[in-house]
N, C-alpha and C positions, 0 to 999 in steps of 0.2 A: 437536615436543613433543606429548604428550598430555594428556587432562584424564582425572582418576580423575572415577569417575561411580561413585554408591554411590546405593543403595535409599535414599531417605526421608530425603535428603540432599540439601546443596547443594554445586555443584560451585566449585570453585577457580582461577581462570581468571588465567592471568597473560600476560605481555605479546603480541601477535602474532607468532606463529612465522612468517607468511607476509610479513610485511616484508620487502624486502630488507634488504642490510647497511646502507645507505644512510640506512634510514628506521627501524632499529632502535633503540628507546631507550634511550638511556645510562642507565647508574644502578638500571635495574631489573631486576635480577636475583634480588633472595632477599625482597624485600617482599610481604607476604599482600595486599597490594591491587593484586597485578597480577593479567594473567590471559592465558593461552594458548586460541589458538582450536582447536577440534580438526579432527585430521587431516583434509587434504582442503577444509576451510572456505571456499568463494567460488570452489570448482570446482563447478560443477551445482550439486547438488543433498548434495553427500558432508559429511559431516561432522554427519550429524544422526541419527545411531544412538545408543544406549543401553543397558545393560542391567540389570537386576533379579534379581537372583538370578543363574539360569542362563538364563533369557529375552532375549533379544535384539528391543528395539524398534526400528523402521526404517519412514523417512517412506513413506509411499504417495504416487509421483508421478504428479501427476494427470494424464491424458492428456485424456481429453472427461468433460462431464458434461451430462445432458438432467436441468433441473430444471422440476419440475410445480409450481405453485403453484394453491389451489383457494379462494375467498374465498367464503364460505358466508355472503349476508347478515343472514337470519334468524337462523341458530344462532350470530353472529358469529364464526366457527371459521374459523382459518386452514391449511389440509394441507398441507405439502409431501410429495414424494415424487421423490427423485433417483436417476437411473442414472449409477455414476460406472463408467468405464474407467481403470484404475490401474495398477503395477508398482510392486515394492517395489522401495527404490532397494537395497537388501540383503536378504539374508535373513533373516526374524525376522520377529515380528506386526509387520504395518503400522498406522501411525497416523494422523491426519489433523482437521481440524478442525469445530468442529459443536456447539455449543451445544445447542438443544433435545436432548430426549431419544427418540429412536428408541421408536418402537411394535414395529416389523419391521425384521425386516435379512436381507438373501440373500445369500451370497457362491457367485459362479458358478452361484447355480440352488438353494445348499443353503440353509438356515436357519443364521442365525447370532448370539449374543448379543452385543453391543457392550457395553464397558465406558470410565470414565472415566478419567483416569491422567495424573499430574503430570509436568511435563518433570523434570530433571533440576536444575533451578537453583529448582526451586517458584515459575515467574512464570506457565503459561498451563496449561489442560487440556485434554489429547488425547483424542481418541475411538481407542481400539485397535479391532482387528476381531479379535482374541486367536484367531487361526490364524496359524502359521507357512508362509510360501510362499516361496518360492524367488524371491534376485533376480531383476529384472527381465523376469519371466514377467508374462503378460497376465491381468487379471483384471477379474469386474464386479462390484459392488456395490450392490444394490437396496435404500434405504431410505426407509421410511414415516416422519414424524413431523409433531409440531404444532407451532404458532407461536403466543408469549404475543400475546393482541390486546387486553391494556390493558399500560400501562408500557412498552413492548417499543417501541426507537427505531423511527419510521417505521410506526407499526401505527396503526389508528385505521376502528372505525364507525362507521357512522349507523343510523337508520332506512332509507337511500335505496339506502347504497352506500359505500366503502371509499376510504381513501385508506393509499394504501401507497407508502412510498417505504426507499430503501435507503441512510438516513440513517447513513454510516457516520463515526466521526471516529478519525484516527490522530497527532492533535498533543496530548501531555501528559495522556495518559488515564490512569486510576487505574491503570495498570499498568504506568505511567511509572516514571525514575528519581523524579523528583518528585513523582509521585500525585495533581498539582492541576489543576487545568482539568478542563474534560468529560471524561465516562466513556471510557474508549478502546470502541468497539463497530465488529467489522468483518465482513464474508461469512458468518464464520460462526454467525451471529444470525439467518440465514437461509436457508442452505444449507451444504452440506459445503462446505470450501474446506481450502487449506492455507498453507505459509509463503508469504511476498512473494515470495521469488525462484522460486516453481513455476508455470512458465505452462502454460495448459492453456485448449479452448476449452469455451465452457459456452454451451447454447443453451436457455431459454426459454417456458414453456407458462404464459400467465395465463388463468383463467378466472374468471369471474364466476358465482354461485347469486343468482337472489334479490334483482338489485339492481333498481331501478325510476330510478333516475336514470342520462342520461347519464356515459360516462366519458370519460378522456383519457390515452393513455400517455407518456412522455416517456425517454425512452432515448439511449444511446450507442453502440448497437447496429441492425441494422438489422432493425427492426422492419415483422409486418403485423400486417391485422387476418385475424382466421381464418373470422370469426364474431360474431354479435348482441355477443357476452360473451365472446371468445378473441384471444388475443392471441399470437403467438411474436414472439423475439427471437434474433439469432443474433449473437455477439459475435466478434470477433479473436481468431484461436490464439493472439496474443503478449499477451494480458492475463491480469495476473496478479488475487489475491486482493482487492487495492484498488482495481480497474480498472474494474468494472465498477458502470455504476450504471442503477437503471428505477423508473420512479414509475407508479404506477396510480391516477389519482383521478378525485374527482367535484366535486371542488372547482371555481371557475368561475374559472378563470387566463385573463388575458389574454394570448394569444400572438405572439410576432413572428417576425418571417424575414425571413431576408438570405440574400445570398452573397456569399464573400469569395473573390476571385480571388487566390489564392496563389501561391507561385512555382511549387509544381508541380500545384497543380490548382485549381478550384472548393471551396471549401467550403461546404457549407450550413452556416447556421446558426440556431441558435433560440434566443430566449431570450422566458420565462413567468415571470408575476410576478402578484400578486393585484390590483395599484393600477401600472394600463396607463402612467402616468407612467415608474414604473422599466422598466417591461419597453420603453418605447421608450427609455431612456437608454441600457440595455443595448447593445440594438441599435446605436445611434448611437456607442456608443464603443467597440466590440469590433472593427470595422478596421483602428480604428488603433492598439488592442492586437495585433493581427494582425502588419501592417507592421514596428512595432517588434522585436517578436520574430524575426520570419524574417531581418529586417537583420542583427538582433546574432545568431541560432544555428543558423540555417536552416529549411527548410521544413516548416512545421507537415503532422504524419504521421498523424494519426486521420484515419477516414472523414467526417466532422462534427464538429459543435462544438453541445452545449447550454446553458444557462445557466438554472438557477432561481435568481431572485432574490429575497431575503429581504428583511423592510422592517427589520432591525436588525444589531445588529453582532455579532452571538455567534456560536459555535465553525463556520466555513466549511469545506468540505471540497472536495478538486478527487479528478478520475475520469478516466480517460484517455480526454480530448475532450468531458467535461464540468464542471460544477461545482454545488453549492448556496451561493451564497453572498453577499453584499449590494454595490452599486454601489461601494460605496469598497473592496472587498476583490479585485472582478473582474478586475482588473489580474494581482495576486499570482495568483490561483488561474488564470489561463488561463495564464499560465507554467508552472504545475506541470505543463500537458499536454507542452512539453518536457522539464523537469527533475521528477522525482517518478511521472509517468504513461507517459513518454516512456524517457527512461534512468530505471530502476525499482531503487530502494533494495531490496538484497536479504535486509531485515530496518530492526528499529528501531532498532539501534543504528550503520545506513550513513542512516536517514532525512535526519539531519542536509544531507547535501549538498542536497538538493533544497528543504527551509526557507531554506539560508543563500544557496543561489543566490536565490530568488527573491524574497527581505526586502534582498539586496544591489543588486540591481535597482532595488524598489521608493525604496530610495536613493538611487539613480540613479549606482550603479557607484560610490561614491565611495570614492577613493583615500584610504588615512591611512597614513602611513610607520609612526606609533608611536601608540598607542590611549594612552600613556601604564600607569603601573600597573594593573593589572587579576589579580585570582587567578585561579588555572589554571582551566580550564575542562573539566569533562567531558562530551563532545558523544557517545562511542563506547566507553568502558570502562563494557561493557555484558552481560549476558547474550545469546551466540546466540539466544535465547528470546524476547526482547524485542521485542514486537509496533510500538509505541509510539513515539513520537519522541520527544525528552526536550525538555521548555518552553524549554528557553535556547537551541534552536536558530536563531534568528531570529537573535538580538542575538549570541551569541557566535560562532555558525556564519561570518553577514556579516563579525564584525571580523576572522577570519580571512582570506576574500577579500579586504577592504581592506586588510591588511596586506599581501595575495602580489600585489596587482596594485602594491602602491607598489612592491616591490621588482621588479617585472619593468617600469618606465616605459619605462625605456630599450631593450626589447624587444615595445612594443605593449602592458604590460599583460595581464590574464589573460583577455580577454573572448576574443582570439581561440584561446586553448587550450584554452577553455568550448565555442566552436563546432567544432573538433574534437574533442573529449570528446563533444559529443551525434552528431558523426556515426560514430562507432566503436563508441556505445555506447547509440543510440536501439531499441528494443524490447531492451533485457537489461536482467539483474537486476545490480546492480555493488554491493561493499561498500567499507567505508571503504577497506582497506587498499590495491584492486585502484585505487579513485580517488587517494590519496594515491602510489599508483605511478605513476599517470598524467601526475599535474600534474609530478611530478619528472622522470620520463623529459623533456616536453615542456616544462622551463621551462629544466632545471639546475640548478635551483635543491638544495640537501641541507638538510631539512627535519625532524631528527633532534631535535634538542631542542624545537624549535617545536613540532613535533606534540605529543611529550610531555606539552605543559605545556597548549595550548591544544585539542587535541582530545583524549587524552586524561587529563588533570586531572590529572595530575602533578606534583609542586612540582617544579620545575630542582632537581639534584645539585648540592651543597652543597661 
């Protein structure tokens, strides 16, 4: 199936053509609240062209990217400047992500204009490089730009010195199905980035002007110091857009360290907190968050593990092999470095599995044959577009697994098709469809109206 795609329009999306037969939904065939995913969808990278007029837009997939960060005390002014290595996944201007607005831009050594431009459903805005290149030919990209350092998540002066972190949130942001809860704000608030499912490695230049107070970095990456006031960081190729997290400050954190002997390696780990009480509680209960997880899904696969602990309960965020987020929430978010960080939603509208795994857990796996009535649920009848995980993936996502594991009791339950699902499918990007093929190859189970109704929001055929 295809999706018509029209200028200064939204597109028309009906049910998943990449379903099997199996998992194809009855009943929806001619209703305008479906929607087809376009060709190629949840293979690489294909399925995310467009065109305008006679122009043909096409993702830039990212290959490396060396980002410069320059925090200017005095003048409070924040600079970026990034070299990205790219190929278009097709031919046509390539596009890619990036908030602030460009001062300069180089493509291959030339000067070039960057312009703004709406996807195709009107949910996120692309940064084009409006030259046409030829698929997957090698290209660089050299740009200059600034960084808001009031308002702007994670940004923040003093007199002394900076605290910068990469405060990013992807559960129920204004750019959700629902629009409530905190703002969705991700990578590209701070640097070029692109969709969740593009991995690509990105390596790190912080510097300091100006500052008179000690600093502190705090990363998921393995970080030195270079210099009085420099800092690099060098990250994992298999991390994608939400992957990556570094805090720079001068804030005065209490910090702790452990090691956690896992089943295939040592891990360090850290966990910093303002009020040394949480930062040792951290500490003291993250091995046996540890243990638990590696039991039920196997071996935790980041090179480390960090932990900023917050003294309240508002919007948490997990990073792959770190987290920001409060003592009662630490549970939930070091999970996500299996599920969410680990096997990587390859959009907002696959996020869902990695929320309802991990709010399913936090229940502690509990079986319910029948939830009793409940209206359908829409966890993934969603825009490609859609950065954002939609708010009722916790509660709706989970009664899903509690329903598939009551029906599989007499086969162990779904825990153990969970811990093959992460070993098939730890460092990739996976969408709803290619997960909901998964569980059925692996349970038996035919899943055809279920899906429908509770993932995606369907009334049951009448």
């Amino acid at each position: 199936m295809t999706v018509a795609l029209r200028s200064n329009t939204r597109s028309v999306f009906a049910l998943p053509a990449l379903l099997p037969a199996a998992l194809t939904l009855a009943g929806c065939t001619a209703s305008t609240s479906e929607f087809v995913l376009p060709p190629g969808y949840g293979d690489g990278l294909a399925g995310r062209a467009f065109k305008i007029g006679t122009t043909n837009h096409t993702l830039a997939d990212l290959q490396t990217e060396e980002l410069r960060l320059t925090f200017d005390v005095a003048a409070r002014t924040t600079l970026g400047h990034a070299e990205v290595h790219f190929r278009p996944v097709e031919t046509g201007e390539p596009f890619f992500l990036l908030t602030p607005t460009a001062r300069t831009a180089r493509l291959d050594g030339r000067p070039v204009t960057l312009a703004k431009l709406r996807d195709p459903d009107d949910v996120i805005t692309l940064t084009t490089i409006g030259v046409e290149l030829t698929a997957d030919s090698d290209h660089v990209l050299e740009i200059d730009y600034p960084l808001a350092t009031t308002g702007a998540p994670g940004s923040g002066y003093s007199t002394t010195g900076v605290d910068f972190e990469t405060a990013m949130v992807d559960l129920a942001g204004a750019t959700s199905a629902t629009g409530d809860g905190a703002p969705a704000n991700f990578l590209e608030a701070y640097a070029p980035a692109s969709i969740e499912a593009d991995q690509f490695q990105l390596a790190v230049e912080l510097e300091l002007v100006g500052a008179t107070a000690p600093h502190r970095l705090f990363s998921n990456g393995d970080q030195r110091a270079v210099g009085p006031r420099r800092w690099t960081i060098e990250f994992p190729a298999y991390f994608s857009t939400s992957s990556f997290y570094f805090r720079l400050t001068e804030w005065p954190f209490v910090v702790r360290e452990a090691t956690y002997h896992g089943l295939a390696r040592d891990i360090p780990i850290t966990a910093y907190a303002l009020d040394g009480a949480a930062a040792d509680q951290a500490i003291g209960y993250l091995p046996g968050y540890f243990a638990d997880l590696e039991a039920s899904f196997g071996a935790y696969d980041h090179p480390s593990f960090v932990a900023a602990i917050t003294d309240d309960l508002g919007p948490s965020m997990e990073y792959a092999g770190a987290t920001r987020t409060s003592i009662a929430n630490l549970s939930h978010e070091l999970c996500h470095s299996w599920f969410g960080r680990g096997v990587l939603p390859a959009d907002g509208r696959s996020g869902w599995i990695a929320e309802a795994i991990a709010f399913w857990r936090d229940r502690k796996y509990q079986a319910t044959p029948d939830h009793g009535p409940r209206a359908p649920a829409n966890l993934a009848r969603l825009s490609i577009w859609q950065p954002a995980t939609v708010a009722n993936a916790d509660f709706d996502g989970s009664a899903v697994l509690s329903e598939l594991d009551a029906r599989l009791a007499d086969r162990g339950g779904l825990r153990p098709i969970l811990r093959t699902f992460y070993a098939q499918w730890n460092e990739r990007p996976i969408t709803t469809e290619q997960f909901l093929r998964f569980v059925e190859t692996q349970s038996g189970l035919s899943l055809d109206s279920y899906v429908q109704e509770y993932v995606y929001g369907e009334p049951p055929a009448r």
